[in-house]
C-alpha positions in Angstrom: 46.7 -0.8 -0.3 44.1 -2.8 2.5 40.8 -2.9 1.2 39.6 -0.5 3.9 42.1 2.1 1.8 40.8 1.4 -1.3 37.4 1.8 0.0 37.9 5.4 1.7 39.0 6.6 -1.9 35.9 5.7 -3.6 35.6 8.7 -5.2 38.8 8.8 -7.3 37.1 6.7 -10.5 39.8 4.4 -11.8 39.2 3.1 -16.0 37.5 -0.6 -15.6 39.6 -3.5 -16.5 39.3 -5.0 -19.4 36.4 -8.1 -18.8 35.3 -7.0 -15.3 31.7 -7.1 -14.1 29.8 -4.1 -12.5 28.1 -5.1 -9.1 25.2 -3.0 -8.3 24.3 -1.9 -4.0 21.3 -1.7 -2.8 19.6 -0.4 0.3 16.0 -2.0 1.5 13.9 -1.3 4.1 12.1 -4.0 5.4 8.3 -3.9 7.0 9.0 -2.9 10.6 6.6 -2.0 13.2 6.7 1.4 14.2 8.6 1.1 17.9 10.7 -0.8 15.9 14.3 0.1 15.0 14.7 -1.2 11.4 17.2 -4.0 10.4 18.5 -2.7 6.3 19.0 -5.1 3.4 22.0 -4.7 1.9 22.2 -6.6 -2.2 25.4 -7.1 -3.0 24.6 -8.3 -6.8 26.0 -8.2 -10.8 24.1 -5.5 -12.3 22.8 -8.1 -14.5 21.1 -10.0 -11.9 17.4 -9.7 -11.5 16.8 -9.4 -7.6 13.0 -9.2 -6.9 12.0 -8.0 -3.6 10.1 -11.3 -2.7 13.1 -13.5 -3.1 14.9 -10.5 -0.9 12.3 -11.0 1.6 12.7 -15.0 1.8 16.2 -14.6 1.7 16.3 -11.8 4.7 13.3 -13.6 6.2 11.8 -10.0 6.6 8.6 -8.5 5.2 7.8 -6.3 2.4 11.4 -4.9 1.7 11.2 -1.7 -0.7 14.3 0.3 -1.6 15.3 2.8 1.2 14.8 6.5 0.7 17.5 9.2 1.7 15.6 9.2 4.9 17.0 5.8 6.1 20.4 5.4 4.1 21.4 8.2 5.2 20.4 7.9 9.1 22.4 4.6 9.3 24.9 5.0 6.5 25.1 9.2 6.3 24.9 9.4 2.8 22.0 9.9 0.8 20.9 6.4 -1.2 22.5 7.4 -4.7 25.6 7.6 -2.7 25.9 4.1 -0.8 28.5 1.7 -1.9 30.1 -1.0 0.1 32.2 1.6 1.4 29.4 2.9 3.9 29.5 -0.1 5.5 31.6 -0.3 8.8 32.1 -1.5 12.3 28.6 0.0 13.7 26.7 -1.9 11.2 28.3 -5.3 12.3 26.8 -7.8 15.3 23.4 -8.3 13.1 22.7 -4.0 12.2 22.6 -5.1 8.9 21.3 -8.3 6.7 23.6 -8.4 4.0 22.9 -10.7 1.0 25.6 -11.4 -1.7 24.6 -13.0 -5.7 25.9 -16.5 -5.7 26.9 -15.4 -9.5 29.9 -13.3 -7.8 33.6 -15.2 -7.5 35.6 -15.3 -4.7 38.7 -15.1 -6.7 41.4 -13.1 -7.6 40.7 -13.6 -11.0 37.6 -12.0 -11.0 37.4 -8.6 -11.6 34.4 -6.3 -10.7 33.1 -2.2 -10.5 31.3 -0.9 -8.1 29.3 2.1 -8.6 27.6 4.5 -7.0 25.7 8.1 -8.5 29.5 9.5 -8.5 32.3 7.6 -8.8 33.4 4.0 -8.9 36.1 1.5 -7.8 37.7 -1.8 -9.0 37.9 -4.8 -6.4 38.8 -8.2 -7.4 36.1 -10.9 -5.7 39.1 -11.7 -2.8 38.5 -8.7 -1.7 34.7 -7.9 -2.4 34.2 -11.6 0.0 37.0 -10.7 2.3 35.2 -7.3 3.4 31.6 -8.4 3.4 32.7 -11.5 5.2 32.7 -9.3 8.4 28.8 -8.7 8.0 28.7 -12.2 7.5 26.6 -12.2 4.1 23.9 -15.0 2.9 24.4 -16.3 -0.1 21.5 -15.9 -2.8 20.9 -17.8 -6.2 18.2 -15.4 -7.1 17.6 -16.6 -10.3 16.8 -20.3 -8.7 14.5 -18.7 -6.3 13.3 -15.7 -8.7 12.4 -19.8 -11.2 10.7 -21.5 -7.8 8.8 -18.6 -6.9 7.4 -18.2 -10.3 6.4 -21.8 -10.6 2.5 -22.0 -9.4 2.1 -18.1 -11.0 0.2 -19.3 -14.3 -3.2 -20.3 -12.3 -2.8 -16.7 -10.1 -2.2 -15.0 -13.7 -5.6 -16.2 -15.3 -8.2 -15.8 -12.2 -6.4 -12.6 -11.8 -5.6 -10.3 -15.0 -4.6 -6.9 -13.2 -1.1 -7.1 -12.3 -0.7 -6.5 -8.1 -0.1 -2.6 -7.3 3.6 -1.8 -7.5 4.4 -5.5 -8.5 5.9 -4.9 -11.9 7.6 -1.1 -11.6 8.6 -2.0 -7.5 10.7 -4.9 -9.8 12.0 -2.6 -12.6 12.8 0.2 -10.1 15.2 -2.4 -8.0 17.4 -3.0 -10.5 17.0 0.9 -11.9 20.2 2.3 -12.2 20.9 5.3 -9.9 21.9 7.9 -12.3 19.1 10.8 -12.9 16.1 11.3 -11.2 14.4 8.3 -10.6 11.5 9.5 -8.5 8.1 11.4 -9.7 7.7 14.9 -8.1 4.1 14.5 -8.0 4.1 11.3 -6.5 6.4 11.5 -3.8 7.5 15.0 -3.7 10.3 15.1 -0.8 12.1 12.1 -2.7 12.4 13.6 -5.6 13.3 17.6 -3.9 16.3 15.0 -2.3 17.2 14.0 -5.3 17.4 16.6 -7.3 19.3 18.3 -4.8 22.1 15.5 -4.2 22.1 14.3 -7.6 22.5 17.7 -9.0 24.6 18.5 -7.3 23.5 21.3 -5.3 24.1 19.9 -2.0 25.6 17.1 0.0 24.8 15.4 3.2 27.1 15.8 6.3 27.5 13.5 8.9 25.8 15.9 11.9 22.0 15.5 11.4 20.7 18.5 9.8 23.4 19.9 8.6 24.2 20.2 4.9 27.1 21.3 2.7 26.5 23.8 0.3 28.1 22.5 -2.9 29.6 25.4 -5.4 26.0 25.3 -7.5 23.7 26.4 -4.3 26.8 28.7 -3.3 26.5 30.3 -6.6 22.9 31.2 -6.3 23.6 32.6 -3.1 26.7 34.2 -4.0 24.5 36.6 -7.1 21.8 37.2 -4.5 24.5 38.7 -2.2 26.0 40.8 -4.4 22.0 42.1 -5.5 21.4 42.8 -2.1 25.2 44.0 -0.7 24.4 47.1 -4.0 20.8 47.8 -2.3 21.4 48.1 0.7 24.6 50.0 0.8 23.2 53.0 -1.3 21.0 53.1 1.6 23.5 53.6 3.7 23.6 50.4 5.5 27.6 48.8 6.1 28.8 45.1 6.6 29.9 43.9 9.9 30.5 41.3 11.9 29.5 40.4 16.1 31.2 36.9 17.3 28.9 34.1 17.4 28.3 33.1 21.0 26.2 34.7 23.0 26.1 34.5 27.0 23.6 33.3 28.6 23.0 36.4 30.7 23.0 38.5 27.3 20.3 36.3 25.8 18.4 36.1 28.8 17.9 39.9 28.9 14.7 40.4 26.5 12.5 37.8 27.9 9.9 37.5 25.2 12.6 37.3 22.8 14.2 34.3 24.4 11.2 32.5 25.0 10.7 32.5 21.1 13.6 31.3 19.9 14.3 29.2 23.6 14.0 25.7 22.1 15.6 26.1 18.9 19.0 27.4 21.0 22.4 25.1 20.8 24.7 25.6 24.0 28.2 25.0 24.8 29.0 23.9 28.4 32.5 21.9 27.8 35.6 23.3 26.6 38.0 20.5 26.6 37.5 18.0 29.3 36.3 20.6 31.5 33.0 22.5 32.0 32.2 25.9 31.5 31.7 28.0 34.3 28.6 29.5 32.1 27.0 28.1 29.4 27.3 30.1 26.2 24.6 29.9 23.2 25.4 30.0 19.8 23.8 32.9 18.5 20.0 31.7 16.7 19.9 35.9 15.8 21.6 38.7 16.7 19.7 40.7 18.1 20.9 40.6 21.9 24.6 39.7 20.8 24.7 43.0 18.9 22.1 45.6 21.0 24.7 46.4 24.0 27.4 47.4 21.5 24.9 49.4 19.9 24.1 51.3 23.1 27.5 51.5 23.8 28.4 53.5 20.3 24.8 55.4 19.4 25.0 58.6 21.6 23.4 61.2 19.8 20.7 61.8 17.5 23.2 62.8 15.1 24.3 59.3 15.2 21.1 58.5 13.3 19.5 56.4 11.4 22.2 53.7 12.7 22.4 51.0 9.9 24.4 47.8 10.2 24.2 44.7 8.2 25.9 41.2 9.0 26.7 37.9 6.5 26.9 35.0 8.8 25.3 31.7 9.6 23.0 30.9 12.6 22.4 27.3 14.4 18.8 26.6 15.1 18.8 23.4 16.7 15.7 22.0 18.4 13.7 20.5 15.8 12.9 16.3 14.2 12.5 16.3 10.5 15.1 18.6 8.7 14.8 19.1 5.4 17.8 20.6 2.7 17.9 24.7 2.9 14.0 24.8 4.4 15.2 23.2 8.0 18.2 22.9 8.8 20.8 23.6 12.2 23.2 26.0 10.6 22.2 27.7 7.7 23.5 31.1 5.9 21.7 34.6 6.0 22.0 38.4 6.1 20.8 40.1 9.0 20.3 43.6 8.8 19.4 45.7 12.5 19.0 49.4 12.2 18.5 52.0 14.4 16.1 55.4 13.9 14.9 58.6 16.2 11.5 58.2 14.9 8.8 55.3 14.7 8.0 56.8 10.7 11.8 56.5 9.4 12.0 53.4 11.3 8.7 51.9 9.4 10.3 53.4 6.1 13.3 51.3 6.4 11.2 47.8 7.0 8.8 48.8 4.1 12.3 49.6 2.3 14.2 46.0 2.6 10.8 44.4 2.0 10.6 45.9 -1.6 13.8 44.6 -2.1 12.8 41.0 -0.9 10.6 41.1 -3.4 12.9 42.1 -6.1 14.9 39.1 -5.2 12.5 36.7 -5.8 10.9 38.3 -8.6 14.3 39.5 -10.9 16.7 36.4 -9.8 14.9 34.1 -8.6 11.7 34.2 -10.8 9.4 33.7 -7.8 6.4 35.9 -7.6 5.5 36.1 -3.9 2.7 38.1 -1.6 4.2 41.1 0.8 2.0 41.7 3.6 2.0 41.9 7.7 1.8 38.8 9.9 -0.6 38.6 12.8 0.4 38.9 15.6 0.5 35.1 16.8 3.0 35.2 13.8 5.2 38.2 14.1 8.7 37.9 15.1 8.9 37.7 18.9 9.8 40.9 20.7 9.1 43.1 17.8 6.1 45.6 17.1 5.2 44.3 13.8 6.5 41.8 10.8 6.2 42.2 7.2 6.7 39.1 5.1 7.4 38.0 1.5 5.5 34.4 1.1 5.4 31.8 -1.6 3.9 29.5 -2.7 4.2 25.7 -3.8 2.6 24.5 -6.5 2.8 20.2 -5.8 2.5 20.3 -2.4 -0.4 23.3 -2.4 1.8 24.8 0.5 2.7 28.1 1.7 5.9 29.2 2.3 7.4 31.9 4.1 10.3 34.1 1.5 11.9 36.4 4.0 10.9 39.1 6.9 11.4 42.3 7.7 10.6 43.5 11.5 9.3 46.7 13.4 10.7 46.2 16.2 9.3 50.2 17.7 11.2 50.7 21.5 11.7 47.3 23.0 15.0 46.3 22.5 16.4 50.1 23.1 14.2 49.9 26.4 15.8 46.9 27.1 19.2 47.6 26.1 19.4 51.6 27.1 19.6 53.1 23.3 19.1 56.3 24.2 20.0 59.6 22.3 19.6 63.2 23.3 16.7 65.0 22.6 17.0 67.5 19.4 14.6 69.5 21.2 17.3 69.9 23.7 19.0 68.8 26.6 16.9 69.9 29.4 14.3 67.5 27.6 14.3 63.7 28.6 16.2 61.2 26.3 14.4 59.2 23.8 14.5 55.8 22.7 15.4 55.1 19.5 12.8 53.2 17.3 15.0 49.8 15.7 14.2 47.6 12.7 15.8 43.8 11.7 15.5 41.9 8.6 16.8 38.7 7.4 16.8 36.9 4.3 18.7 33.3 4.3 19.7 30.2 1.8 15.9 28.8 2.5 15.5 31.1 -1.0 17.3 28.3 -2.8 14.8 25.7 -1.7 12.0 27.8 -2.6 13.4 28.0 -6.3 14.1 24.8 -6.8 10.8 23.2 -5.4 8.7 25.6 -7.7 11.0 25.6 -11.1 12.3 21.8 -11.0 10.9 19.0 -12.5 11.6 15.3 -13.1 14.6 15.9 -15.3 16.5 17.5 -12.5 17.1 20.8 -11.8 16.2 24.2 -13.3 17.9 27.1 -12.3 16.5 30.6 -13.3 19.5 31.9 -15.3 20.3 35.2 -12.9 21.4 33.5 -10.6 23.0 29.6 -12.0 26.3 28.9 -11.8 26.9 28.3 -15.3 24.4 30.4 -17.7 25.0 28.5 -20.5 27.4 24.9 -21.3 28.9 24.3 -24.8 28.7 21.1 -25.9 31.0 19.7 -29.0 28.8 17.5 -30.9 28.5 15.5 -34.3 32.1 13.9 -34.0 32.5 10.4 -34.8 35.5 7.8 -34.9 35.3 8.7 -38.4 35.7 12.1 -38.2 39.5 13.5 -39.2 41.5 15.1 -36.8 41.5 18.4 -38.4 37.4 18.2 -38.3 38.1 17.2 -34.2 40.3 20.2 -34.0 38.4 22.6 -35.5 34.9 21.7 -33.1 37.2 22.5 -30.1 39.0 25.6 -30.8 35.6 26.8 -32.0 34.4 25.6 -28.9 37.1 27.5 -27.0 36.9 30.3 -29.0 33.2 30.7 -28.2 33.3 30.4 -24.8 36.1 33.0 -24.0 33.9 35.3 -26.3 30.9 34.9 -23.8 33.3 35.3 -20.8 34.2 38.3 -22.3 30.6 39.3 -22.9 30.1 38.9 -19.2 28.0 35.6 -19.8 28.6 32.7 -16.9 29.5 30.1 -19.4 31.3 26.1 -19.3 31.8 23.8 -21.8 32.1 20.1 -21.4 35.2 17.8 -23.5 34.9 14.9 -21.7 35.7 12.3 -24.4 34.6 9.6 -22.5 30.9 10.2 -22.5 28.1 10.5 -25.2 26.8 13.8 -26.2 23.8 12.3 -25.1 25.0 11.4 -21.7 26.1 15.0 -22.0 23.0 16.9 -22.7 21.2 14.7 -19.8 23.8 15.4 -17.3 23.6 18.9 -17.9 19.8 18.9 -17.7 20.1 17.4 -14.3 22.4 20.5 -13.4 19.5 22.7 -14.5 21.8 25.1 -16.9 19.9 27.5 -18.7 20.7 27.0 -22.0 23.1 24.6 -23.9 24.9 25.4 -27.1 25.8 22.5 -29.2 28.5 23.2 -31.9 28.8 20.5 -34.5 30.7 20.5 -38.2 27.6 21.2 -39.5 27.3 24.2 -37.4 30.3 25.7 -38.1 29.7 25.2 -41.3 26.5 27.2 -41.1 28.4 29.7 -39.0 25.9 29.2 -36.5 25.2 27.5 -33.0 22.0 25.2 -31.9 20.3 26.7 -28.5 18.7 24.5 -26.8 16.3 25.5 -23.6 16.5 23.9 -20.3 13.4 25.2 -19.1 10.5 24.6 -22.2 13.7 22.2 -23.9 12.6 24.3 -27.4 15.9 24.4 -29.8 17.2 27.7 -31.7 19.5 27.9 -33.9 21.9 31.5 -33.3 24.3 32.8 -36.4 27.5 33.1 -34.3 28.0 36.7 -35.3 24.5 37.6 -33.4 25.1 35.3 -30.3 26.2 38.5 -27.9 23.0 40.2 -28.6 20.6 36.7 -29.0 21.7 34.7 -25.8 21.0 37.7 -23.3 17.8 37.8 -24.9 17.2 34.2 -24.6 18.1 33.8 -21.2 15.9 37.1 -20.5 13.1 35.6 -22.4 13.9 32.1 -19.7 13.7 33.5 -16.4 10.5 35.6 -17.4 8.8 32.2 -18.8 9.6 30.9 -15.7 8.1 33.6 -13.7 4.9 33.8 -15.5 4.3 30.4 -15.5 4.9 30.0 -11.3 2.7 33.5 -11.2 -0.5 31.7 -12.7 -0.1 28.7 -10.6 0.5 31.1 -7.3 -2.6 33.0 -9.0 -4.8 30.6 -10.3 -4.8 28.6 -6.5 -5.0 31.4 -4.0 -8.8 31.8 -4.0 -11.3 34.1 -2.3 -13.5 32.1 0.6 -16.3 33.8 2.6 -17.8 30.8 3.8 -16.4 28.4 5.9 -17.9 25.4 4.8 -15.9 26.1 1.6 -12.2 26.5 3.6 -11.3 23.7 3.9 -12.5 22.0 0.8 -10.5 24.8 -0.9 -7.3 23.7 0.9 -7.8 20.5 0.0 -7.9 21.5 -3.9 -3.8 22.4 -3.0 -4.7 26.5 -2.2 -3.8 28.7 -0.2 -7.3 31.0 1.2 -7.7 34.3 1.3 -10.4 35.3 3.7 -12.1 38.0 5.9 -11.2 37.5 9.5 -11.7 39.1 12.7 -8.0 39.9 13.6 -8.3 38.0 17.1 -5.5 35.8 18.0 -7.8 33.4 19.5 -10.0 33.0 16.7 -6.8 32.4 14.6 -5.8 29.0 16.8 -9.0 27.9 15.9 -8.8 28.1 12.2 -4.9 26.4 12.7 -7.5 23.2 14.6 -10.3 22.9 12.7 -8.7 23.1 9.7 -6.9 20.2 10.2 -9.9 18.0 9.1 -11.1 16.4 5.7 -13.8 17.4 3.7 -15.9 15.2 5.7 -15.1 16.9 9.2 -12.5 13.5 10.2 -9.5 14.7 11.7 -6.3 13.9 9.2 -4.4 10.8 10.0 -1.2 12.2 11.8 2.5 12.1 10.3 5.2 14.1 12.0 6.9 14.0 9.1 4.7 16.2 7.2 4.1 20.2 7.6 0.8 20.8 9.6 -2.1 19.9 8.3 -3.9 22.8 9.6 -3.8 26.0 7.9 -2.0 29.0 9.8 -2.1 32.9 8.9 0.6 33.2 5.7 0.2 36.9 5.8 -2.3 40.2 5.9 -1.2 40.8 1.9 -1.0 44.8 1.2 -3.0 44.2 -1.9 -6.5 43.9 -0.1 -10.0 43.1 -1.8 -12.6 45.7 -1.0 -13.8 44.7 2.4 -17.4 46.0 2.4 -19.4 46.7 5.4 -21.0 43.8 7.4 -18.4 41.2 6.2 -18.2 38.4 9.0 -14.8 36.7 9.8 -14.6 33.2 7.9 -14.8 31.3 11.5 -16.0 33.2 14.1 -18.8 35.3 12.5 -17.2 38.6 14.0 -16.9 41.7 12.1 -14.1 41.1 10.1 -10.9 43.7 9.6 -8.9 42.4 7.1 -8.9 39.6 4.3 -6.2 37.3 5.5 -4.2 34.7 3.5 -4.1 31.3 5.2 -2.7 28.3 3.9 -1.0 24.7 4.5 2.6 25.5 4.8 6.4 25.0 5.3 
């Protein structure tokens, strides 16, 4: 098999010859000016090799390399940087893309024999090959302990006129040669490497090679899959059914409801080519449904006895036009539901949104163990077209940020104005038809990012147990090379006999036998997945006729007599998801604050809250609290990055639950008689 083969198969894992080396990857990004395109560093090294980033630097002759995020690795290599190997190396990265730098300690020989490895799999090369590939990228070679021993010569005189270690010196060296298995960022120092993480390394998720697209991996599926089948029951004892409108939409369809359009205009994908040949008419790929469903609806709704009109759609939608994607928050495509339903009066109509938005709620607070705000948006914010939006939002408790749950719209006569839904009159038919009053609502996989920003934390994932995958792993434990078979063999069939019980019991349970790994390695892995609980069944255990419990969420250990584990694990897992809950409710409660002043606004964002404030109700007034808001304490604007949600805080929502609003309350910005208390905040 050519190398090239070999490579494309990097994720079978083959055993590890007997005296081979493991050879470690890594990515750098060197100091690059900001019009600048950047050149990577690629190490090829033995994983026992020290490789400092100043002998990197010398060796490159670049500046100031530091080991890529998932930003860069995967815009040039499409894989996230756990995931690079060798293999993601190919003909666009030759002609100079990429300074590649190989340890002079590696053999070009057939004899030698070495491993590479990336966060999930690993392959076997002997150094004929490893040289013959990298050859193409013609690679410097680097002696790095010679140059690690010349650079450290002069250091001693540095050391004594200056005690403090240089920032980032000694960890930017440990954290080179860190091994990429686990979490090896800290969520509340750089909070969008570790969500990438997470995510990749546990498995939820995987990049794809179009930009902002993602594949859902069966963990995030699962999560989706249980909020589904909460919803599917809700909504179809209200009489709502499944169906399913193409996803293209012509141009002359979309074009209809202007306002509409205009909302969603630079977010729409088009097709113009089939084939080698162009279309006689563009054709969008639906970013809702809205005008892609209405004229069928028109089409079927005829009387008033056709009424209330409710239909319901799983599908995804493309939302293209935007810079900085970010796993289930932003993305192109993403899954959702979209309900639209039609109604003879404005009342039954409102009924219905206030309905769904109840049951938004429930899905973050029952699965999901969010605890979220309803309210209205404003009307800058409301969904474009409609009459009014109500809104779930939530809240992020390391970032300080808002973030919008799910919406449900009013969307009173436009769209049957605009696509003839007309019914007789019940008052009869010498009376003039009426338009019907319409409603949509959509709730997509953004919910999974949501959860895991909040609950996670720097051992990898934690997943509420309604809705994870697995509820609970079994994990054999205690057995030793001295252990007898009959011991062995009694652990497993336990083990087995346990977790069809659960099965049984209706519990979502795995178990793990791997014989090559640790228990250790085991219990870590597992933790990184973010199941619920894991049971680890030992000898002693048995013996005991009980099972050790141990919490992924608080990481507390109980021990369960196996006779009482149907009745104590639903109770455990229970007791879980509403820990989790509470403690996310006192964070949401403890930073969204009450501000009458605006001299206090901003200072209060800055503490990471979100505001609630009295305010006038006028859109213009609104813009200005999005602008000035964008300052510091101090009144300087913030120093730009695109990256980053705005700065400025933007209406969250109108929450229902109001403070008493007592007469001759100003608005916070404009000194106007205020309306309302409004929730602002930094957000997604």
């Amino acid at each position: 098999m050519s190398l090239e083969a070999s490579l494309s198969l990097l994720s079978l894992a083959e055993p590890s010859p007997a005296g081979s080396l493991n050879v470690k990857s890594l990515v750098f990004k060197p100091k690059t000016a900001k019009t600048a395109t950047p050149v990577p560093v690629i190490v090829v090294a033995l994983q026992t090799t020290n490789t400092p980033s100043g002998v990197i630097a010398k060796a490159a002759e670049v500046k100031d390399p530091r080991l890529a995020r998932n930003e860069l690795t995967a815009e040039f290599f499409g894989v996230p940087a756990a995931d690079f190997s060798i293999a993601s190396l190919g003909e666009k990265h030759k002609d100079g893309k990429v300074k590649v730098l190989l340890d002079s300690e590696l053999k070009n020989s057939e004899e030698a024999q070495y491993v590479l490895e990336n966060a999930s799999a690993k392959l076997v090369l002997n150094g004929k090959q490893l040289f013959g590939f990298l050859s193409t990228f013609n690679p410097t070679a680097v002696d790095f302990a010679a140059e690690a021993a010349a650079a450290a010569a002069p250091a001693p005189a540095k050391k004594q006129s200056s005690p403090a270690p240089a920032a980032g010196g000694e960890s930017d060296a440990k954290l080179d040669d860190a091994k990429l298995i686990g979490v090896t960022v800290d969520k509340e120092k750089d909070f969008s490497g570790w969500y990438q993480q997470i995510l990749t390394k546990g498995e939820m998720l995987d990049y794809y090679d179009v930009s902002g697209c993602y594949i859902m991996r069966p963990a995030s599926y699962a999560v989706w899959e249980q909020i589904q089948k909460f919803f599917d029951e809700k909504i179809k004892s209200d009489g709502v059914a499944n169906a399913y409108f193409p996803m293209f939409v012509s141009s002359k369809v979309l074009e209809k409801e202007k306002d509409h359009v205009e909302g969603f205009a630079p977010e729409v994908a088009w097709v113009t080519r089939a084939g080698s040949s162009d279309l006689e008419e563009p054709i969008a790929i639906r970013p809702t449904s809205e005008t892609v469903m209405y004229p069928y609806y028109a089409k079927w709704i005829r009387s008033h006895r056709d009424l209330p009109f409710k239909m319901n759609q799983w599908n995804s939608v493309v939302r293209w036009e935007f810079k900085h994607p970010q796993p289930f928050l932003r993305t192109r495509e993403f899954l959702w539901q979209e309900g639209h339903t039609v109604h003879l009066t404005h009342e039954d109509a409102e009924g219905q949104v206030l309905r769904i938005l109840d049951w938004y709620e429930e899905i973050y607070r029952e699965l999901l163990a969010v605890p979220v705000v309803k309210g209205v948006k404003t009307e800058n914010e409301k969904f474009a077209g409609g009459k009014f939006t109500t809104t779930v939002e939530g809240y992020i408790p390391t970032t300080g940020r808002g973030i919008q749950g799910a919406t449900s719209h009013h969307l009173g006569q436009n769209f049957s104005k605009m696509f003839n839904i007309t019914v007789e009159n019940p008052e009869g038919s010498d009376k003039p038809k009426i338009y019907t009053h319409q409603t949509s609502w959509g709730l997509s996989t953004r919910v999974i990012g949501v959860m895991v920003m909040i609950h996670s934390d720097n051992k990898g994932l934690v997943i509420p147990p309604r809705v994870s995958q697995y509820q609970t792993v079994i994990i054999p434990v205690g057995l030793t090379s001295k252990t007898t078979k009959e011991v062995v063999d009694n652990v497993y069939s336990s083990c087995k006999d346990l977790e069809s019980r659960l099965k049984a019991s209706g519990i979502r349970v795995t178990s793990d036998y791997r014989d090559n790994y640790s228990p250790g390695w085991k219990f870590s892995n597992w933790e990184l997945k973010g199941v619920p609980v894991r049971l680890e069944v030992g000898p002693k255990d048995l013996a005991n006729k009980s099972v050790l419990a141990v919490r992924r969420d608080t990481g507390a250990k109980v021990a369960i007599k196996l006779d009482e584990l149907d009745t104590e694990l639903p109770k455990l897992l229970d007791a879980i998801h509403e820990n989790l809950y509470q403690t996310a409710k006192e964070k949401f409660d403890e930073h969204r604050v009450l501000v009458h002043e605006w001299s206090d606004f901003v200072h209060q964002l800055n503490k990471k809250n979100v505001v609630v404030a009295p305010w006038c109700g006028v859109p213009e007034c609104e813009d200005e609290i999005k602008d000035k808001s964008a300052k510091q304490d101090n009144g300087e604007d913030f120093e730009v990055d695109e990256k980053a949600p705005s700065m400025g805080a933007k209406s969250l929502c109108i929450p229902y639950s109001q403070p008493e609003l007592k007469a001759g309350t100003k608005c916070i910005r404009c000194e106007k008689a205020a309306i309302n208390y409004t929730m602002f905040g930094r957000s997604y």
